[in-house]
C-alpha positions as CSV (number, residue, x, y, z in Angstrom):
1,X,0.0,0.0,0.0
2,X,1.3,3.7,-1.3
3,X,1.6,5.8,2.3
4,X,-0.1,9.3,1.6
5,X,-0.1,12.0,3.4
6,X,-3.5,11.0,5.2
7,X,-1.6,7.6,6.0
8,X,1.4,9.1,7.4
9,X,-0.6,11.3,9.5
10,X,-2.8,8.7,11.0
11,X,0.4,6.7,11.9
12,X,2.4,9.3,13.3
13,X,-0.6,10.6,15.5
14,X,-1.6,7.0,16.6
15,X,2.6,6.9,17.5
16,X,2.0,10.0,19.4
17,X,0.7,9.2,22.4
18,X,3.1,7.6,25.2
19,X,0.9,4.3,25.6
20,X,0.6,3.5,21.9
21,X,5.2,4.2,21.1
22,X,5.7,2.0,24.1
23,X,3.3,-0.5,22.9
24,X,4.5,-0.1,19.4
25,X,7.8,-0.5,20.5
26,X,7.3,-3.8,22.6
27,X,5.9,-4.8,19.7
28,X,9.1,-4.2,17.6
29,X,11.1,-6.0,19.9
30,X,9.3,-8.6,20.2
31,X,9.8,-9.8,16.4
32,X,7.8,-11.1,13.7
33,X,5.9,-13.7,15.9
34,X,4.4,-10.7,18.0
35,X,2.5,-11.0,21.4
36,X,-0.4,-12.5,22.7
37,X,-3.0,-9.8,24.0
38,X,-2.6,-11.0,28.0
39,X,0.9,-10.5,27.5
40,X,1.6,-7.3,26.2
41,X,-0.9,-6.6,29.2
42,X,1.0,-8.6,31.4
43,X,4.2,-6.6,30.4
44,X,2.8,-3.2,30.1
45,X,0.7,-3.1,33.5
46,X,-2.0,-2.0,31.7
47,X,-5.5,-2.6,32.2
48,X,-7.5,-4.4,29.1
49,X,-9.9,-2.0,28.0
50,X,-7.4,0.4,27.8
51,X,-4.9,-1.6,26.0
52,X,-8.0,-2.5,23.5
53,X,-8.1,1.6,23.2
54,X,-4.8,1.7,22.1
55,X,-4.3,-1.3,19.8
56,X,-7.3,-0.6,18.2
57,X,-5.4,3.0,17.1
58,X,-2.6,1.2,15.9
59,X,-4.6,-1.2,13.9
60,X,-6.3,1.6,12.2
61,X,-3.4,3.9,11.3
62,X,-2.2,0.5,9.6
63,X,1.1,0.0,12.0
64,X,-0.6,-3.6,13.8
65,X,-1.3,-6.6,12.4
66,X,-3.5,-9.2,14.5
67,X,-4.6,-13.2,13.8
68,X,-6.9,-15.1,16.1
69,X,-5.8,-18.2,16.9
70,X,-8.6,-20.0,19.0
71,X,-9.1,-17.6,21.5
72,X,-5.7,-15.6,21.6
73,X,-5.3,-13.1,19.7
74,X,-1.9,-12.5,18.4
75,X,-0.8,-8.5,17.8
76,X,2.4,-8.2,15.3
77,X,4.2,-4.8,14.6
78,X,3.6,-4.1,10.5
79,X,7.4,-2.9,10.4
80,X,6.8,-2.7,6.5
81,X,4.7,-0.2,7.2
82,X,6.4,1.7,9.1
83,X,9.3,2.0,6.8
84,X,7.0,3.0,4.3
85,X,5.8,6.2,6.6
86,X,9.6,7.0,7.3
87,X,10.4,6.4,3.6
88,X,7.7,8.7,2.6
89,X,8.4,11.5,5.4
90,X,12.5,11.2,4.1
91,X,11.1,11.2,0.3
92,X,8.3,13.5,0.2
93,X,9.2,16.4,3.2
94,X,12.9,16.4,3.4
95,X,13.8,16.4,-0.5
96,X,16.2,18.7,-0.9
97,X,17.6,19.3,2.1
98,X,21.3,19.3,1.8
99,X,21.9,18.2,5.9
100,X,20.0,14.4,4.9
101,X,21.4,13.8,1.2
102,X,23.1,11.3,2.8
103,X,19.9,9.5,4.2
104,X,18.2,9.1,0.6
């Protein structure tokens, strides 16, 4: 999928809260075979409704990626997409810009 600027808003706002880049980033680190819902949870201390909240932002700004298996639900980082909303902020907003010639 082509990030737009309406894509690349929705994700960096949706990374923009504290709860949903911690999140996100447990998500990261935890690799391609992600987490089960009870233990990101488990991990972050928080509370399920309000971890629903928050995944349920990241899922819509396109940065999660969930399966059900049974009864679990398993929550993966879409790290493909987030390269394509870096690529598209280095690409679209920085072009030109002599300080990150280097970065293209």
């Amino acid at each position: 999928m082509k990030t737009t600027t309406d894509s690349a808003a929705a994700a960096l706002a949706a990374l923009g809260h504290p709860a949903r880049l911690t999140l996100f980033r447990l998500l990261v680190r935890a690799g391609p075979d992600g987490l089960l819902v009870g233990e990101i949870a488990a991990r972050l201390d928080m509370p399920l409704s309000t971890l629903a909240h928050h995944l349920r932002s990241l899922k819509q700004a396109g940065l999660i990626m969930q399966s059900r298996n049974g009864r679990e639900v398993e929550t993966r980082a879409d790290t493909d997409a987030l390269r394509d909303v870096l690529g598209f902020l280095m690409s679209e907003c920085c072009k030109g810009l002599p300080a990150l010639a280097d970065l293209d």
